[in-house]
Each structure stands twice: as structure tokens, then as C-alpha cells.
N, C-alpha and C positions, 0 to 999 in steps of 0.2 A: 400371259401364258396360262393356258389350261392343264390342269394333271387328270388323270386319271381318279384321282381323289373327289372330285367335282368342284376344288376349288380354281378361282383364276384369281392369276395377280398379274396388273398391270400397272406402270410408273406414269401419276398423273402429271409429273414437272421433273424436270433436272433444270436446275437454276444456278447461273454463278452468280454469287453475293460476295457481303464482306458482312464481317461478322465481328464487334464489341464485349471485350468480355465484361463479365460482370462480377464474377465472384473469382476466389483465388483460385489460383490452378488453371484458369482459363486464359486463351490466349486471342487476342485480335488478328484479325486480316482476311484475307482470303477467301474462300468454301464454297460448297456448291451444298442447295438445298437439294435434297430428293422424296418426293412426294409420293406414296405406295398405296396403292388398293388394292384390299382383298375382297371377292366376292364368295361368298360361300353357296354352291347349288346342291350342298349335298344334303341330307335328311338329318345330322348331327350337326349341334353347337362345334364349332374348331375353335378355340383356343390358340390366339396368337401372344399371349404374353410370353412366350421365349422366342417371337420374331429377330434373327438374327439379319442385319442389310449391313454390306459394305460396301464399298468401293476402290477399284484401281484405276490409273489414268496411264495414258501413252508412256513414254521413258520412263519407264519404272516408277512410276510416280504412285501414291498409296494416298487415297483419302483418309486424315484420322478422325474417328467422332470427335464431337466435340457437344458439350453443353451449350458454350455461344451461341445464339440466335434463336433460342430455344425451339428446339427439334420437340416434338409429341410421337414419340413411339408408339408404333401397334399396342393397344394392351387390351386383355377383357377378352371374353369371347364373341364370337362372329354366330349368330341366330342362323337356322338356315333359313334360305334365301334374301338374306341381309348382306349389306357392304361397311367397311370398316376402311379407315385412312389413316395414316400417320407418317410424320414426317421427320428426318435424317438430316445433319450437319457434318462436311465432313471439313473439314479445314484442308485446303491441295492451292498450292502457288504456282504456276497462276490457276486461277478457275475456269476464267472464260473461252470461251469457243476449245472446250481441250475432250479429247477421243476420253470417253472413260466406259468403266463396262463396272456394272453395276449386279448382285446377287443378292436375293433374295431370300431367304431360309424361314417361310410362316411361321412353320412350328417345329420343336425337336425333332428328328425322324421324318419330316417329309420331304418331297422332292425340295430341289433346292431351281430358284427361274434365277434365268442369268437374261444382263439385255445389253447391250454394246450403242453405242451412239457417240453424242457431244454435247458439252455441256452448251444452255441458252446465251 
């Protein structure tokens, strides 16, 4: 999705997994990876270190982040005419083949891309 800003973001994977935790607090099962590109075409650095992504699924279902499987958040600024990636965990049972719509929020303040589909 292109803005007006001259950024685009588009979702390189939505992936059902299962995910091991590892440290306390963390919880095993389920989740769907989601992989996110930012292209920046504008003439300023953007800055996605407050990248906000979440996720909801069909029946009220709500992806939660999670740590497990270790996700790599957006961080750092984006150069222009450079591309940036990072990836999302969100813990949702079941994961596979499920309707989810997915939002993306680069930076505080900008538009915000929404994408709807199913998980792999």
C-alpha cells in the first residue's frame, strides 16, 4: 500500500507456525509469522522505530504478540530510496489457513495500511 507520504508497505509472508517458548512469560503453540516491508521513496530518513503491527482473525479471534519464535521488529531509520523488513509473532489457535486482517502503523502519526487475506 502506497501513502501519499511516499512510503509503501507491503506484507512479504503471513505464515502459520508453532512457536517454543523460551524464557518466562512466554507461552508455546500456535501463531502466525508476519513479515513487513517498508520502502521509503521519499527524499527524508523515516524512522520506523515506533512501528506499530497487529493482528485480528475471523470469530473474534485476536492475534497476541509474542516473543516466541523470535520476531525482528522494524527499528532504525529507513534511508531514502532504501527498503527495511521485520517480522511479527502473534500467538492465534488455530493459525492455519484462518481469514486474518492484518495493520500496519510505520511510524507514530502516519497513515495506518490494513490488508485482509489468510493465513499460509
Amino acid at each position: 500500500m502506497s501513502f501519499t507520504t511516499d512510503v509503501t508497505v507491503s506484507l512479504v509472508s503471513v505464515q502459520a507456525t508453532s512457536v517454543t517458548a523460551s524464557t518466562p512469560g512466554e507461552v508455546s503453540g500456535p501463531a502466525v509469522r508476519v513479515t513487513v516491508k517498508v520502502h521509503n521513496r521519499s527524499k527524508q530518513a523515516v524512522d520506523v522505530s515506533s512501528a506499530v503491527v497487529s493482528l485480528t482473525a475471523d470469530k473474534d479471534g485476536y492475534g497476541i504478540g509474542t516473543t516466541a519464535g523470535k520476531p525482528i521488529p522494524l527499528q532504525g531509520s529507513v534511508a531514502p530510496g532504501s527498503t527495511t523488513s521485520g517480522s511479527y509473532v502473534f500467538m492465534l489457535n488455530p493459525a492455519k489457513a484462518r481469514a486474518v486482517t492484518i495493520s500496519v502503523n510505520y511510524a507514530a502519526g502516519e497513515p495506518i495500511a490494513i490488508f485482509a487475506g489468510r493465513t499460509a
